[in-house]
C-alpha positions in Angstrom: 192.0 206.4 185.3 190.9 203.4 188.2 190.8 203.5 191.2 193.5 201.6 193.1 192.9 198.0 193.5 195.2 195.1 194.7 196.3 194.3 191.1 197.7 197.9 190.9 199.1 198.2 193.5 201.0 195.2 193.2 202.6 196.8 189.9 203.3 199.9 191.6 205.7 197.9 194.4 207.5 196.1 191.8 209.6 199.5 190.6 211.0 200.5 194.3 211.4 197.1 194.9 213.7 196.6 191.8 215.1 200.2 192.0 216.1 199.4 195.4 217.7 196.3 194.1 219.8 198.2 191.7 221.0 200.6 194.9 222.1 197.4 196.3 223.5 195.6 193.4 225.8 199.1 192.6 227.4 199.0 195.8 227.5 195.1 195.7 229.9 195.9 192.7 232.3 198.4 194.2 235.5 197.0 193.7 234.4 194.7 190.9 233.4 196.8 188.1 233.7 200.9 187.6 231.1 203.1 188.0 230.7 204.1 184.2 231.3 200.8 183.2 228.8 198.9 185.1 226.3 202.0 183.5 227.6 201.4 180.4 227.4 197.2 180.7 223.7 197.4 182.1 221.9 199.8 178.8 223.9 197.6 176.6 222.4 194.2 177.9 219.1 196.0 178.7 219.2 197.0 174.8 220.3 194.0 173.5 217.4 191.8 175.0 214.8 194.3 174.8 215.4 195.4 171.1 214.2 192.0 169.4 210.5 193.0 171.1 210.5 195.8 170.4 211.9 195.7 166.6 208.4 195.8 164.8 207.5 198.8 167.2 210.3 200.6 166.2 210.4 200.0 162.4 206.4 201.2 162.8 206.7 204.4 164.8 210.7 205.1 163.3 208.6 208.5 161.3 206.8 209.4 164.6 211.0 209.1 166.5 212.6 211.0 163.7 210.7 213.8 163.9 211.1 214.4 167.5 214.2 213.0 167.9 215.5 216.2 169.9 213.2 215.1 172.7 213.9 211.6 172.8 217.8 212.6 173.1 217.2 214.5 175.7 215.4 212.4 177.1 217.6 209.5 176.9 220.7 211.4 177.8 219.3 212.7 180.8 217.0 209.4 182.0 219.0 206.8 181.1 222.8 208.3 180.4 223.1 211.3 183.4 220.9 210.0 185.6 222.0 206.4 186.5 225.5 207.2 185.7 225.6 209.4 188.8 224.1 207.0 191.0 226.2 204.7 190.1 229.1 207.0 190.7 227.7 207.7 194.2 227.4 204.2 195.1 231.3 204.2 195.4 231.6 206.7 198.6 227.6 206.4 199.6 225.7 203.6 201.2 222.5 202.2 199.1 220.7 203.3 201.7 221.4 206.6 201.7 221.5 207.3 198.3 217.7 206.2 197.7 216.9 208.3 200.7 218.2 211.4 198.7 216.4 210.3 195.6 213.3 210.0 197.7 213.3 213.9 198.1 213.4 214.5 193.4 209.5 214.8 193.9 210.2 218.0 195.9 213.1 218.9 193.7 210.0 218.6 190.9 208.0 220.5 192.4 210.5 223.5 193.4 211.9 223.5 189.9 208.1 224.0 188.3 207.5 227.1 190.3 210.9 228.8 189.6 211.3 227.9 185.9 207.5 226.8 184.4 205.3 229.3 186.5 203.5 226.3 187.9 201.0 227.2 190.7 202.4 226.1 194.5 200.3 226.2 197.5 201.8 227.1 201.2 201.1 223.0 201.9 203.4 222.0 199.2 206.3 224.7 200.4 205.6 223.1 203.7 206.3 219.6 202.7 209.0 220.9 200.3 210.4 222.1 203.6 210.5 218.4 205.7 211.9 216.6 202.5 214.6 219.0 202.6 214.9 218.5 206.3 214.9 215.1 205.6 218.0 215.1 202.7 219.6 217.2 205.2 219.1 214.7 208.0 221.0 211.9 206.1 223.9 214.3 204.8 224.7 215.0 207.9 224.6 211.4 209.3 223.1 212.6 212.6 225.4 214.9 213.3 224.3 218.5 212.6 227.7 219.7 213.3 228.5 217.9 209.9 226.5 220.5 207.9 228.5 223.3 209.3 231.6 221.6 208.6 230.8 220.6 205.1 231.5 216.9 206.0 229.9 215.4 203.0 230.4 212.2 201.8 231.4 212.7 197.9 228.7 209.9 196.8 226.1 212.0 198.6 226.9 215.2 196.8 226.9 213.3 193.4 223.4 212.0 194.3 222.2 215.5 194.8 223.5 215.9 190.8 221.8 212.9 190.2 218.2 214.1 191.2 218.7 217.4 189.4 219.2 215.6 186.0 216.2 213.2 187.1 214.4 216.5 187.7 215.1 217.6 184.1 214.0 214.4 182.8 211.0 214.7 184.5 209.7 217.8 183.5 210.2 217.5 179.6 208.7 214.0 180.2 205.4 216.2 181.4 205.7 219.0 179.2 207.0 216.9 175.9 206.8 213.5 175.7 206.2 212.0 172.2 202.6 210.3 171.6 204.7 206.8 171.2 203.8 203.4 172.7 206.1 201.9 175.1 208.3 199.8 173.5 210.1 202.3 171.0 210.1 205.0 172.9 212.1 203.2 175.6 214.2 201.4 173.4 215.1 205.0 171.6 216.1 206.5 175.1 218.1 203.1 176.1 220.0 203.9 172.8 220.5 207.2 173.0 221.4 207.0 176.8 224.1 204.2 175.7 225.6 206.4 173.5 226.2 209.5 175.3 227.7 206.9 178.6 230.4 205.1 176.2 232.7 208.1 175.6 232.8 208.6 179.4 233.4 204.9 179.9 236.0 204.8 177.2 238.0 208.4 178.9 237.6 206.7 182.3 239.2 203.4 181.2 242.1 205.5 179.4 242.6 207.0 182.9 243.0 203.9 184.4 240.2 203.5 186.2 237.8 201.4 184.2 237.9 197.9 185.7 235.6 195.2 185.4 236.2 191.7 186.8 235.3 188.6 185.0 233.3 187.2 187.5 229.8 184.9 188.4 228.8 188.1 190.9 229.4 190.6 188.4 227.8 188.5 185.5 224.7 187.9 187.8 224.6 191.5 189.5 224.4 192.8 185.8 221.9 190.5 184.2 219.5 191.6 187.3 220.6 195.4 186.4 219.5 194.9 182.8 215.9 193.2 183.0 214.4 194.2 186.3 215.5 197.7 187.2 215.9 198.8 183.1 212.7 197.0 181.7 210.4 195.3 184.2 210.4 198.5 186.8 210.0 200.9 183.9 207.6 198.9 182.3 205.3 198.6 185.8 205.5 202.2 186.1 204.2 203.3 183.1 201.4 200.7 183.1 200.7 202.1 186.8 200.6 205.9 186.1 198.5 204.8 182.9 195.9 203.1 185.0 195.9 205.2 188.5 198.0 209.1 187.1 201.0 210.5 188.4 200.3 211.4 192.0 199.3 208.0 193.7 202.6 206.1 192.6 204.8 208.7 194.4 203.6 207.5 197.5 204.9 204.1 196.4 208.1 205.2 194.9 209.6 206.4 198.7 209.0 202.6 199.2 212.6 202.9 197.7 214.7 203.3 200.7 212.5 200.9 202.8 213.5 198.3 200.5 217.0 199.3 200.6 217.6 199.4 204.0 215.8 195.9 204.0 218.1 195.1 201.8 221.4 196.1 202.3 220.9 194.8 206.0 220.8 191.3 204.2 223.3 191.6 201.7 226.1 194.1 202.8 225.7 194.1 206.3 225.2 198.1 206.1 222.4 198.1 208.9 219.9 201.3 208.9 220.7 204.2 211.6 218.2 206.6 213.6 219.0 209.5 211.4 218.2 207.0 207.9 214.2 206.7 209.5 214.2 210.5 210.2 214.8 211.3 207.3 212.6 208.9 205.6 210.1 210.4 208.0 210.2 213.6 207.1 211.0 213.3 203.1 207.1 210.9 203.4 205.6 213.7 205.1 207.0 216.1 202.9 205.6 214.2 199.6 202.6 213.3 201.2 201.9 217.4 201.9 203.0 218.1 198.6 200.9 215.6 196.9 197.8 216.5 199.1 197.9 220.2 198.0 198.1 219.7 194.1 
């Protein structure tokens, strides 16, 4: 590993940038296109203009993806299929904002999850700033209004991003514990298809419902073309080259970058401005990583 110089971090903003981008570009499409759908439209581009690069990678390393192809399905089901299916779900009820404030706190959710189901070691520090991320979730479920909590008055897309960090949590943790020795290129390409395939029955059921919808328009073309190359390939591409160069702990900092951008964001596109209670709880889920990656 390097240290972290400008170069780095440079790569390292480009994924909460983008990821914050794709918040924005969900809700941009509420109304437009369905939820599973838009999921189902973005891997299917991402695939189809990734795969030529990647086709000599893949036709090298196909030995080395058969014979852990029970990892790379779960992987793909549960990083590419659950995970941004979910958000995009979400994005119908929640704000972008909010949304990449609640997946600011899956670090925690990480961390939490190693000590009650892989016997991983944690210190009193990281229950402490597993304690103010939590705080800080709670803060923006309850849109500043603690009377909310006791109420139960969720917002559905809020819950649904809650299910969203779990499966991100799963995909996380067998990405530590059992990822295959594969170059880039393949092994994304594998998940992208795997991923594609467990999202088009649930597209197909929520079209035969009547509820699948996608509009034949420039925004939607555009908003999905953005969804396919910078959030699916460039982001995931700058994060593995940055975690590669500098490990694991220093790019988590970056990745809570993700609401920042959002809120920047969705101030300039939707008109959804930022409240008080979105920078506590920003605050606190920061502090809370920043505790929990100190104490490792």
């Amino acid at each position: 590993m390097t240290p972290l110089d400008s170069r780095t971090a440079a790569l390292l903003v480009l994924p909460p940038l983008f990821w914050a981008g794709n918040a924005v570009a969900g809700r941009l499409l509420v109304g437009e296109a369905s939820p599973l759908a838009v999921s189902a439209l973005r891997w299917a581009l991402a695939l189809l203009l990734f795969a030529p690069f990647a086709w000599t990678a893949l036709r090298t390393h196909w030995s080395a993806l058969r014979a852990q192809w029970r990892t790379v399905a779960a992987l793909g089901v549960l990083g590419v299929g659950c995970y941004n299916s979910f958000q995009y779900v979400a994005l119908q009820t929640s704000t972008a904002v909010n949304t990449t404030l609640i997946a600011a706190s899956t670090p925690v959710f990480v961390l939490a999850s190693g000590a009650l189901f892989f016997g991983e070691r944690v210190r009193p520090a990281q229950w402490l700033g597993a304690a103010c991320s939590i705080g800080g979730v709670l803060a923006v479920l309850a849109r500043g209004e603690p009377g909310n909590l006791l109420r139960l008055s969720f917002v559905a897309g809020d819950l649904v991003m809650l299910a969203a960090n779990a499966t991100w949590t799963a995909y996380t943790w067998l990405l530590r514990k059992r990822r295959p020795q594969l170059p880039f290129a393949p092994f994304l390409t594998a998940q992208m298809v795997v991923g594609l395939a467990a999202i088009l029955p649930f597209t197909a059921l929520e079209a035969g419902l009547g509820y699948g919808q996608v509009q034949p328009t420039a925004t939607v073309a555009v908003v999905l073309l953005y969804m396919a190359i910078f959030p699916s390939i460039v982001a995931y591409y700058a994060w593995d080259r940055g975690i590669a160069r500098v490990g694991a702990v220093i790019p988590v900092y970056f990745a809570n970058l993700t609401p920042v951008f959002a809120a920047l964001l969705s101030t300039l596109l939707l008109g959804e401005a930022p409240h008080a209670y979105h920078f506590a709880g920003l605050g606190l889920i920061v502090l809370g990583i920043h505790l929990a990656s100190r104490a490792r």
